[in-house]
C-alpha positions as CSV (number, residue, x, y, z in Angstrom):
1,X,-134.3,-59.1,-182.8
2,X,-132.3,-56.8,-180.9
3,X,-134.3,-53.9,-182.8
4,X,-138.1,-55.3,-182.1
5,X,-136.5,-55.1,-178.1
6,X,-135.6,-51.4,-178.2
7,X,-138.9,-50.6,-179.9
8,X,-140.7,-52.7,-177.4
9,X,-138.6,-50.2,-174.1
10,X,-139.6,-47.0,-176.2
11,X,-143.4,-48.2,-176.7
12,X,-143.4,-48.9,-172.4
13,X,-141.6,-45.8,-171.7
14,X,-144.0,-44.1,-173.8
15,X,-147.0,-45.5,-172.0
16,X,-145.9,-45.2,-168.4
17,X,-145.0,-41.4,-169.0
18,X,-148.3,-40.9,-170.4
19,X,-149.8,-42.6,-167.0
20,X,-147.3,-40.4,-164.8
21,X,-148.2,-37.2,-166.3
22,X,-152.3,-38.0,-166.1
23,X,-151.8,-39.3,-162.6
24,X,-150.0,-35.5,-162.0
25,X,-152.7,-33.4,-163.9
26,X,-155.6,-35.7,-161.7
27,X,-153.9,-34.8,-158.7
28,X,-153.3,-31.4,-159.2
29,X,-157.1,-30.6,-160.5
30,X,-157.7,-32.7,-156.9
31,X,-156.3,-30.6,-154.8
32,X,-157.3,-27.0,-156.3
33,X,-161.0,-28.5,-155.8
34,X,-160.3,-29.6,-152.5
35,X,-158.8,-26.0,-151.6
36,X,-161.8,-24.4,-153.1
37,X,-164.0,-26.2,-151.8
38,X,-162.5,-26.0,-147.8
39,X,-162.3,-22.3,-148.4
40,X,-159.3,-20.1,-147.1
41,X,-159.2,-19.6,-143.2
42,X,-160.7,-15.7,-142.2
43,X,-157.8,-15.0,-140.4
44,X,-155.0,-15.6,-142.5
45,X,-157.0,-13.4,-145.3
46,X,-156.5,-10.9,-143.1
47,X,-153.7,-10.9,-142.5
48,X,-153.7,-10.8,-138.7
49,X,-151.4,-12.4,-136.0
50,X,-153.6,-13.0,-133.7
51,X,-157.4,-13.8,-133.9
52,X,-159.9,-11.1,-132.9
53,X,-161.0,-13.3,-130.1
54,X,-157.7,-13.4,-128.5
55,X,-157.7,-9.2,-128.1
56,X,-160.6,-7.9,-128.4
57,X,-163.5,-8.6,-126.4
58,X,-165.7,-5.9,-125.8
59,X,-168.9,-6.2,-123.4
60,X,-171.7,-6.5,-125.9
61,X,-175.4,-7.3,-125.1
62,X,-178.5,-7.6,-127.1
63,X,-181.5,-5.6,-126.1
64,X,-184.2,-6.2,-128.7
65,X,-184.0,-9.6,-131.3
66,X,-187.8,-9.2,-132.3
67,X,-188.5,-9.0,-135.9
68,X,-192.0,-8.5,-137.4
69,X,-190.7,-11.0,-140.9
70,X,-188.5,-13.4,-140.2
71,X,-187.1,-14.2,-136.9
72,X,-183.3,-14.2,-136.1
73,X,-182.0,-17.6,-135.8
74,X,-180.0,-17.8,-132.7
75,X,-176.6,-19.3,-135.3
76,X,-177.1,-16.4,-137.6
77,X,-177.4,-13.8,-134.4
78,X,-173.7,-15.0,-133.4
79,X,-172.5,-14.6,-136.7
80,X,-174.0,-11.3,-137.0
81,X,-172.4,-10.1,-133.9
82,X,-169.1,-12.1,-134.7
83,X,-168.2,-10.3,-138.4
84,X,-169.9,-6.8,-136.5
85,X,-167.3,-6.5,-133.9
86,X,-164.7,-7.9,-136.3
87,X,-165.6,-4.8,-138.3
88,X,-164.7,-2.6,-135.5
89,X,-161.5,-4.4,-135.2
90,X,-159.9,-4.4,-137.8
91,X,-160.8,-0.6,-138.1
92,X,-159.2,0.1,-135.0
93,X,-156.1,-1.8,-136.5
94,X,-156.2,0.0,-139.7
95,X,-156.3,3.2,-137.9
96,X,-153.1,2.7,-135.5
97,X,-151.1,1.0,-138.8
98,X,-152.7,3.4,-141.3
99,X,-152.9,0.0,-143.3
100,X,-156.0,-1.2,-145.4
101,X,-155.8,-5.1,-145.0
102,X,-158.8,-6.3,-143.7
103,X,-161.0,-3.5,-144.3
104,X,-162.5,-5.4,-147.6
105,X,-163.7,-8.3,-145.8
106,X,-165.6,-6.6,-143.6
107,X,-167.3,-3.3,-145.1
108,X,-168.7,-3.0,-149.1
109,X,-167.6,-1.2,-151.7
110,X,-169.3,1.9,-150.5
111,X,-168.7,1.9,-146.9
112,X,-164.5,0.8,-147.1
113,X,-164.4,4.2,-149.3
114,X,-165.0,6.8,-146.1
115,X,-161.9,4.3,-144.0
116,X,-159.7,4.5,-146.5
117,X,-160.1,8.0,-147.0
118,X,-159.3,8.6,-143.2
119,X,-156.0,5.8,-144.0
120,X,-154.7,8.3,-146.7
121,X,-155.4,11.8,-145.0
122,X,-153.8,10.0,-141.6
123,X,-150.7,8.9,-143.4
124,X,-150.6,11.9,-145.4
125,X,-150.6,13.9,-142.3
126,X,-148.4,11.4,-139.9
127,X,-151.1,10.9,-138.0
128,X,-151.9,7.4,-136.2
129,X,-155.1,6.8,-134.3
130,X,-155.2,4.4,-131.6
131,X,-159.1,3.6,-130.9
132,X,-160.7,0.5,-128.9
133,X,-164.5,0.3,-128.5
134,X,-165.7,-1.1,-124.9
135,X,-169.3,-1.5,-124.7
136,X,-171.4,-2.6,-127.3
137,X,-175.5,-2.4,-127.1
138,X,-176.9,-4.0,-129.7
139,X,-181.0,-3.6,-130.7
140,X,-182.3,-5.7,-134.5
141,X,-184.2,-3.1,-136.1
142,X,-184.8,-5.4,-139.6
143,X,-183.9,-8.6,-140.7
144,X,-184.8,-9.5,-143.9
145,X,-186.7,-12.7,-145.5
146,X,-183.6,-13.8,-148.0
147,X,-182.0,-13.6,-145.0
148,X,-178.6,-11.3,-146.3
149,X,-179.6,-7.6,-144.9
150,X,-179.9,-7.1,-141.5
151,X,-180.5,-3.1,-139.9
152,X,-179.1,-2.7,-136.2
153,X,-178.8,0.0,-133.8
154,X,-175.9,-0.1,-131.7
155,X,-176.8,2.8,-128.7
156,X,-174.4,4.3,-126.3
157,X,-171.4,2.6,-127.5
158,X,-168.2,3.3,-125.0
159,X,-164.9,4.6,-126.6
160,X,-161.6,5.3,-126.2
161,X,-159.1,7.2,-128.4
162,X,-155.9,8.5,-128.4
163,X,-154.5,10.8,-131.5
164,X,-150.8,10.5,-132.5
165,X,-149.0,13.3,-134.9
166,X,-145.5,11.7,-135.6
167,X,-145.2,9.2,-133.1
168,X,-146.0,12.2,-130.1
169,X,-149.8,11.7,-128.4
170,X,-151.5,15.3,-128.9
171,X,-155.0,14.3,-127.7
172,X,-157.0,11.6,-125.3
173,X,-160.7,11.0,-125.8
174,X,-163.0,8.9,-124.4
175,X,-166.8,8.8,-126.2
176,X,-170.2,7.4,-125.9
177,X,-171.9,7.6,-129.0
178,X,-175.3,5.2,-130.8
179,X,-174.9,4.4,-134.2
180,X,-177.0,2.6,-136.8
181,X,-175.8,-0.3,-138.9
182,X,-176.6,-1.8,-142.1
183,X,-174.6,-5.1,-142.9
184,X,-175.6,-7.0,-146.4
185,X,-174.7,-10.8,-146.4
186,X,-172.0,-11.3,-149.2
187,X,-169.6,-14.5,-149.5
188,X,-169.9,-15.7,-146.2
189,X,-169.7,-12.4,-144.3
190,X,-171.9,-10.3,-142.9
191,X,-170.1,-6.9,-144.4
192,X,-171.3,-3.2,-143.5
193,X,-172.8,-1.6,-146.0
194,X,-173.6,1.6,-143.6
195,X,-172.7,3.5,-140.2
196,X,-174.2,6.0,-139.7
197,X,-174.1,8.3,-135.8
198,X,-177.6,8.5,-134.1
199,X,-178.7,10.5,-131.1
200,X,-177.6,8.7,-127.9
201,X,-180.5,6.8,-126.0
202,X,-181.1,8.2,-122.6
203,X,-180.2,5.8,-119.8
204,X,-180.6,6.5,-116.1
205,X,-177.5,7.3,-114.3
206,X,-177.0,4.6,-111.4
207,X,-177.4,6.4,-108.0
208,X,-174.0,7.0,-106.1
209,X,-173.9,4.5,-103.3
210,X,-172.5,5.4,-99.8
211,X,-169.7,3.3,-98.5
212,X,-169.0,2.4,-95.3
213,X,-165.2,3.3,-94.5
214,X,-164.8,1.7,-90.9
215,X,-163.3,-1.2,-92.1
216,X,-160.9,1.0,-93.5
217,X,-160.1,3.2,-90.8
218,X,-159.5,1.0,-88.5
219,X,-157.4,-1.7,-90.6
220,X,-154.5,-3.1,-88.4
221,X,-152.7,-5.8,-90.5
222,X,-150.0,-6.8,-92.8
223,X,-149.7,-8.3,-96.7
224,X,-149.6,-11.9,-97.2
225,X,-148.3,-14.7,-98.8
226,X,-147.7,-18.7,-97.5
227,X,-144.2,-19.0,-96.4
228,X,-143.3,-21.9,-99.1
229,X,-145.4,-20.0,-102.3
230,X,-144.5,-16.7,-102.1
231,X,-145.9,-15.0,-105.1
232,X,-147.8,-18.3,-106.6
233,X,-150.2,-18.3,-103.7
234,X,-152.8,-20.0,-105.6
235,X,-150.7,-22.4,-107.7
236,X,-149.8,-26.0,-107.5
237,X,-148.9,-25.9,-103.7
238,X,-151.8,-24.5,-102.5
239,X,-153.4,-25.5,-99.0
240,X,-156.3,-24.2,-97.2
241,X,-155.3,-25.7,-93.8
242,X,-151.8,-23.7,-94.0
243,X,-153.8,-20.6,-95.4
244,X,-156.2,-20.9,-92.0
245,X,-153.5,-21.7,-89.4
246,X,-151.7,-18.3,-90.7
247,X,-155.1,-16.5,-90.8
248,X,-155.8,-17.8,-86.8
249,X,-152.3,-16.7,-86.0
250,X,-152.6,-13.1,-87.8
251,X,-155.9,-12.9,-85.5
252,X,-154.3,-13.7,-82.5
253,X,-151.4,-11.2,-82.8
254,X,-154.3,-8.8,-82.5
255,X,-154.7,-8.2,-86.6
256,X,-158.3,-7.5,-88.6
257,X,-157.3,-6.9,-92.2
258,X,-154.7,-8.9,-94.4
259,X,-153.9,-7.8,-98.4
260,X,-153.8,-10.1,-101.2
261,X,-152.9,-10.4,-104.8
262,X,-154.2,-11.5,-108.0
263,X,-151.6,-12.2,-110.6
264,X,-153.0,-11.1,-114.0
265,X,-151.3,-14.0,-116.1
266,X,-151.3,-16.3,-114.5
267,X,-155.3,-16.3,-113.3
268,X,-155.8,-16.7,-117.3
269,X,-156.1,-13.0,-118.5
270,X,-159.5,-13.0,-120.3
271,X,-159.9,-16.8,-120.1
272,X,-159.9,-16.7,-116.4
273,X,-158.5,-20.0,-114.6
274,X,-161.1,-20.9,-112.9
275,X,-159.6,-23.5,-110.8
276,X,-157.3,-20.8,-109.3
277,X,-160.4,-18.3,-109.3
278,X,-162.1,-21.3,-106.8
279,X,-158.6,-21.0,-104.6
280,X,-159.1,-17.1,-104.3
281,X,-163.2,-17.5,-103.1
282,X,-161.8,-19.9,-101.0
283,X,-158.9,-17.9,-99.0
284,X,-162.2,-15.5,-98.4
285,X,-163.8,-18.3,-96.9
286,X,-161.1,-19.1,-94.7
287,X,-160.9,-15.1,-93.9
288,X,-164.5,-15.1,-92.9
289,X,-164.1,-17.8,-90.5
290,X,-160.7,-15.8,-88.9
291,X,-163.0,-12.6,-88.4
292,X,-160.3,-11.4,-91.2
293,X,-161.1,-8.5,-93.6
294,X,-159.0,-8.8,-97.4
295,X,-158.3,-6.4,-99.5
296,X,-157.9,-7.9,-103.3
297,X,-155.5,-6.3,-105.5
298,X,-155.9,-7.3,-109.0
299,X,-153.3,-6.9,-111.7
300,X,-150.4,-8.1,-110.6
301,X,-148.2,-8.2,-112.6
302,X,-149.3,-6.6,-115.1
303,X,-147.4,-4.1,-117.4
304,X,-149.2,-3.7,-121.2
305,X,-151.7,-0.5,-120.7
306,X,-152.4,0.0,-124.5
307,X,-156.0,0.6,-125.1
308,X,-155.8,-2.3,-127.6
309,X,-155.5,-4.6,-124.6
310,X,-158.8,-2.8,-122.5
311,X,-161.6,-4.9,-123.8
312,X,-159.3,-8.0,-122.2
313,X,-158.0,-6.2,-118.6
314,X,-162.1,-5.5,-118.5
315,X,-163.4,-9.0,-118.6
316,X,-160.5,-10.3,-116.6
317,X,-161.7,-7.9,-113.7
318,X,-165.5,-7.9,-114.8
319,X,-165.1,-11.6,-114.1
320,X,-163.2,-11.8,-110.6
321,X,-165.2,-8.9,-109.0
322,X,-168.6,-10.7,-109.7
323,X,-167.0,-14.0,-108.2
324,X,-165.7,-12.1,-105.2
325,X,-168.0,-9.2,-104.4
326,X,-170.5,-11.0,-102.2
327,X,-168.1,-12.5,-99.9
328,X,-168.6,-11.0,-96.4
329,X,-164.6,-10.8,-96.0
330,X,-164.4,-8.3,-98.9
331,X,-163.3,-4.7,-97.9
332,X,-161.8,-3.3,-100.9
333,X,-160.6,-3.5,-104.5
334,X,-156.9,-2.5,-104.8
335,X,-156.6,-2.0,-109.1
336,X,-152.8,-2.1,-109.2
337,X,-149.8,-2.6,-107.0
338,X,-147.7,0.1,-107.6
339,X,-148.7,1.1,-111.1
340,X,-146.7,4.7,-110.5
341,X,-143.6,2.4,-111.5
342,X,-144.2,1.9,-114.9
343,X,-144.8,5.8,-115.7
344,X,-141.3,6.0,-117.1
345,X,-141.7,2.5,-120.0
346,X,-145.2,3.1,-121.0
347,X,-145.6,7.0,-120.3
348,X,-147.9,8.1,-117.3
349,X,-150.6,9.2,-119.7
350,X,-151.0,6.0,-121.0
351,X,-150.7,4.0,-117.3
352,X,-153.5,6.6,-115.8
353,X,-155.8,6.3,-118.4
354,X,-156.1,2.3,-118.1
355,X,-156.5,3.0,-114.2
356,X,-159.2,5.5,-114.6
357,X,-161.0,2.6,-117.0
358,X,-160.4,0.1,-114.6
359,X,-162.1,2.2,-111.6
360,X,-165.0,2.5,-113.8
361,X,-164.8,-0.8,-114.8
362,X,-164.6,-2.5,-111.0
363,X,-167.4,0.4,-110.1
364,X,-169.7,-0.6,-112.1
365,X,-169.8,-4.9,-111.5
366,X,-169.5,-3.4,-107.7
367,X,-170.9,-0.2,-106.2
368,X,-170.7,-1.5,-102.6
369,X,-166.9,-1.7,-101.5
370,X,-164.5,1.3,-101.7
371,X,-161.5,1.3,-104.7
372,X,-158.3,2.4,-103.9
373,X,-154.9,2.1,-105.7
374,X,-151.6,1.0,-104.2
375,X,-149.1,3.7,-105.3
376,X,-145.3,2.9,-104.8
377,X,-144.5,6.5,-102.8
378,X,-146.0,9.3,-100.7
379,X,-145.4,11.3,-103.6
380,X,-147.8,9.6,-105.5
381,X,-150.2,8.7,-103.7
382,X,-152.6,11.7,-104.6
383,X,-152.8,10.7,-107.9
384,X,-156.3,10.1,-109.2
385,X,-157.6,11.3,-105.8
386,X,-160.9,12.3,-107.2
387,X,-161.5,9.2,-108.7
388,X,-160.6,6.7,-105.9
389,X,-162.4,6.1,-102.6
390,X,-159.5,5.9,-100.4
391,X,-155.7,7.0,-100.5
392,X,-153.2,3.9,-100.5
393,X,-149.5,4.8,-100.3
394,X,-145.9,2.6,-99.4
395,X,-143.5,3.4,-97.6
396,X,-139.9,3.1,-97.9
397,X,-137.9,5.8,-97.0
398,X,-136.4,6.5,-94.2
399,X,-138.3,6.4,-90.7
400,X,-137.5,10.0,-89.3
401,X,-139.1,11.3,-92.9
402,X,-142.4,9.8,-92.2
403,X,-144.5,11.9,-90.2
404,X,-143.7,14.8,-92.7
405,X,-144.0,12.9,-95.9
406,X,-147.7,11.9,-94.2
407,X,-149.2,15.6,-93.3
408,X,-148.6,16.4,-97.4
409,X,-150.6,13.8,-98.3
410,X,-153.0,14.9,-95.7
411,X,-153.4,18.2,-97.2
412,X,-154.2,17.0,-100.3
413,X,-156.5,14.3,-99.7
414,X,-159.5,15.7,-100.0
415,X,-160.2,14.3,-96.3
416,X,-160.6,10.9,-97.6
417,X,-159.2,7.9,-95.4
418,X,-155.0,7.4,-96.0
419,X,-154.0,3.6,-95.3
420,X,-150.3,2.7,-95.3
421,X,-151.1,-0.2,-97.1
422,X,-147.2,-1.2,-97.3
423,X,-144.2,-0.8,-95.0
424,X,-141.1,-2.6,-93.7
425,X,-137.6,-3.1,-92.9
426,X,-135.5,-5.9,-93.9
427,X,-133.2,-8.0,-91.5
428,X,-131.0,-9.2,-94.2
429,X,-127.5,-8.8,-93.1
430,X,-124.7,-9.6,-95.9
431,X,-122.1,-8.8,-98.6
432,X,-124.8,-6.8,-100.7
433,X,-125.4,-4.5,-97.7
434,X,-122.3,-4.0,-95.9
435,X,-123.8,-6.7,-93.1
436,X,-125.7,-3.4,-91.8
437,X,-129.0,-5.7,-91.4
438,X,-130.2,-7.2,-88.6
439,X,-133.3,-8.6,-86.4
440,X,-132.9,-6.3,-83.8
441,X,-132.8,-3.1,-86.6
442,X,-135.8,-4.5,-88.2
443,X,-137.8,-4.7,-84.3
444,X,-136.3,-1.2,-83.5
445,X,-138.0,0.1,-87.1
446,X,-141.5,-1.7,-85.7
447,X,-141.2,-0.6,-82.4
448,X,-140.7,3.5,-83.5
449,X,-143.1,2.8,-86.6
450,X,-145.9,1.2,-84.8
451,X,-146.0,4.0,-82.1
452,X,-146.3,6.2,-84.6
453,X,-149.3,4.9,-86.8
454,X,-151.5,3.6,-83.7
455,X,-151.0,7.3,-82.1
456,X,-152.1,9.0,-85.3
457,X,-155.0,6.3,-85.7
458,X,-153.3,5.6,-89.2
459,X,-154.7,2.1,-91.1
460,X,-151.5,-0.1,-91.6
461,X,-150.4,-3.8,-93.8
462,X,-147.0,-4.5,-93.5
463,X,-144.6,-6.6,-95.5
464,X,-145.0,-9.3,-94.8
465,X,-145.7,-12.2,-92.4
466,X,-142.6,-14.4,-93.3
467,X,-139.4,-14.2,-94.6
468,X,-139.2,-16.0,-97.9
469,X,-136.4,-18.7,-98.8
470,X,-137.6,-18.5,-102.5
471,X,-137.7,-14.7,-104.1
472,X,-138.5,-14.8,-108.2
473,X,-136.2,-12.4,-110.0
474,X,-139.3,-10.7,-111.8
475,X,-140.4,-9.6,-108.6
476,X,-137.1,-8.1,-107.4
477,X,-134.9,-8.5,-110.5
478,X,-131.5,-10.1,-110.5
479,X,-129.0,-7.6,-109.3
480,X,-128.3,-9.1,-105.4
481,X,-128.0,-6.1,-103.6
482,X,-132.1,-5.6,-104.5
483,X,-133.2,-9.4,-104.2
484,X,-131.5,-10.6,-101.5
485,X,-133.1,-8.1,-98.8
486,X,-136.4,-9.3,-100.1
487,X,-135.6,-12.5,-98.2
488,X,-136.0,-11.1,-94.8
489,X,-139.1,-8.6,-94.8
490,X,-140.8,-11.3,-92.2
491,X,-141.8,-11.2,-88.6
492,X,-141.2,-14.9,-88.6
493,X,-138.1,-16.7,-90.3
494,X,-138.3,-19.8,-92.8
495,X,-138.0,-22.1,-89.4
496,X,-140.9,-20.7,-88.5
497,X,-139.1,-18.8,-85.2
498,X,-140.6,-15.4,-84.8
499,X,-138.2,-12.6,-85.2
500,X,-137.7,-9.9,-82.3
501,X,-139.6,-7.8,-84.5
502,X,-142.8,-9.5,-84.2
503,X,-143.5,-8.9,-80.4
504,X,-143.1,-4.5,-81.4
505,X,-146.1,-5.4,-84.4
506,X,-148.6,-8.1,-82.8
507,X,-151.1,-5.9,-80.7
508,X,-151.8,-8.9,-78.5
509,X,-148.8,-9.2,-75.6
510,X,-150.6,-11.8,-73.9
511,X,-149.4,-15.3,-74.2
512,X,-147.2,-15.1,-77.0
């Protein structure tokens, strides 16, 4: 009995393993089909951090789509485009890392040969190439009736390059070359199977416009923020009825021109905020009505420079300049608020070549208000002379230096207009500095200061309208002795009582 029992366990162990196992082997053959048949995601096969749509985003445009067999559909057009920049991508990546992932995916047999040839003789040599492309114009020459060969011509493409031999720069380029392209169809990806250089298509060369600098020259004003979102002024506690009762009290105190800023970050980078964009087209608005002229700088805030990042510092401007440019307020384009600062972490080769790009860049969405750049000293405030409209310096230093520190910059402007686009003196009086501050310092500084700069005819924006109870340490970092001063740069205090200084700044003495 006992025996016909045990047999009766084995035969049911038997059977259920039997199940188990089969139920295993089913699943597993389930899931391999389900993975082959999903496919594996483009970006982890190439092993890239980041998507190409997050950094790279040149300007392309399509000139020509007709095609005398079959026409481009408008799905396969974007994935033509798509894979073709990708192909440029992840060349430029292979260059700078001298690595071949990715290169397969995107170019044949044939054509990956001539990269990875370059990959080997760049490594061999220690040489790293740091290449970004920034204008794409795209033409179909043929497409074919299987639809999997397509012929494109790709004319007057814009680029950048820098050459590195053991981690040192040796040369900067910057090329405009046509190309023609032949990309086969092949598992999903449109692949190039050919680039070849062509002549360059002759463009017309857009006539230099002639800017009106009066606005300019005669700019009486000062930078602003709202008293209670310094720095965020077009975040969460923005208010256009604060923004116009400060704009009607800068006009009354005799002021035409206030400067502004655009934080880089946080107005979205390449996907622009455009809820925040709304807020800036709006402070214009309320500028127009105040009889106010604003000069915009953009960048704020920003730090990165690399020429991988160009393609997305482009269409963050491209995009604010053709929101802003028509607004009768306008007066100028400020690229960068003291740029001349980060010369010493990213090198000043590298910060002056992204400003050069971005003067082209801002020129050419708007040819009709003057550029300038907002350099951090007197010393540097030649830089790029050639290429900017107008000189834009701040000043610091002491007051008796001034007039001296001016005349050099003078002699070297080329005799275009100098503003003094920031100046001031702080009335903080503490621990951090020795309680040598004070209101009536800071209204003795404005009272020598502004004699100075109306005599001389010099433009002038000062810092700032109001002191500040809130200062963010990435503004003026942590250490006290630098963040605490930035408190008091205001004609008015936090109470909203003007400061002694204010009746040496406003122009109008008149029932104040």
């Amino acid at each position: 009995m006992a025996t016909r029992i045990n047999r009766n366990i084995y035969r049911g162990i038997l059977i259920l393993s039997f199940l188990v196992v089969n139920g295993l082997i089913l699943f597993g053959i389930t899931s391999v089909l389900s993975y082959l048949n999903t496919g594996a995601d483009r970006t982890s096969m190439l092993h890239l951090e980041v998507e190409r749509e997050d950094v790279y985003l040149p300007d392309v445009t399509w000139d020509n789509l007709n095609n005398p067999g079959r026409p481009l559909e408008k799905q396969t057009q974007g994935e033509i485009e798509r894979d073709y920049l990708s192909s440029w991508y992840v060349k430029n990546i292979a260059y700078k890392t001298n690595d071949y992932y990715g290169i397969k995916d995107y170019y044949t047999d044939s054509a990956r040969v001539k990269v990875y040839n370059t990959i080997d003789y760049n490594l061999n040599h220690k040489v790293n190439l740091n290449t970004t492309t920034l204008k794409h114009n795209l033409s179909l020459d043929f497409y074919s009736a299987d639809g999997k060969l397509a012929v494109l011509e790709d004319k007057n493409v814009v680029s950048f390059k820098e050459v590195f031999k053991a981690n040192k720069i040796i040369t900067q380029e910057r090329d405009t070359s046509s190309y023609k392209a032949i990309l086969l169809l092949e598992d999903g990806f449109w692949r190039i199977r050919h680039l070849k250089k062509i002549e360059n298509e002759s463009h017309q060369i857009p006539k230099k416009v002639s800017l009106d600098f009066t606005g300019i020259k005669n700019a009486k004003g000062l930078n602003y923020y709202p008293k209670d979102s310094p720095w965020d002024m077009f975040g969460k506690k923005f208010n256009e009825f604060t923004i116009h009762l400060d704009f009607e009290l800068i006009k009354k105190m005799g002021m035409n021109t206030i400067r502004i800023f655009v934080p880089y970050e946080d107005f979205g980078k390449a996907s622009i905020d455009y809820i925040k964009l709304d807020r800036l087209k709006k402070t214009l608005a309320i500028a127009e009505k105040n009889k106010l002229k604003v000069v915009i700088t953009l960048f704020d805030f920003y730090g990165n420079y690399d020429i991988s990042d160009w393609t997305i510092t482009n269409k963050h401007a491209t995009i604010i300049v053709n929101a802003c440019k028509n607004s009768n307020a306008l007066l100028a384009w400020d690229i960068k608020n003291e740029p001349d600062l980060d010369f010493e972490s990213r090198s000043s080769k590298t910060v002056i070549n992204w400003l050069k790009q971005m003067i082209i860049t801002v020129k050419n969405e708007d040819p009709y208000h003057p550029i300038t750049i907002g350099w951090s000293s007197p010393e540097a405030a030649t830089l790029l002379v050639d290429d900017l409209d107008f000189i834009s310096f701040h000043y610091y230093k002491k007051i008796q230096n001034f007039r001296d520190d001016y005349k050099k910059i003078v002699i070297k402007s080329n005799d275009k207009p100098i503003m003094l686009q920031e100046y001031g003196l702080s009335s903080y009086s503490g621990l951090w500095n020795f309680y040598g501050g004070s209101e009536d310092n800071q209204a003795e500084y404005y009272k020598e200061i502004q004699s100075v700069l109306l005599e001389n005819k010099i433009p002038f924006l000062a810092w700032t309208l109001y002191d500040f109870k809130e200062v963010p340490s990435s503004v003026a970092g942590r250490l006290p002795w630098r963040k605490n001063k930035q408190h008091n740069f205001g004609f008015i205090t936090t109470n909203g009582e003007k400061k002694p200084s204010y009746s040496y700044f406003s122009l109008n003495k008149k029932g104040e």
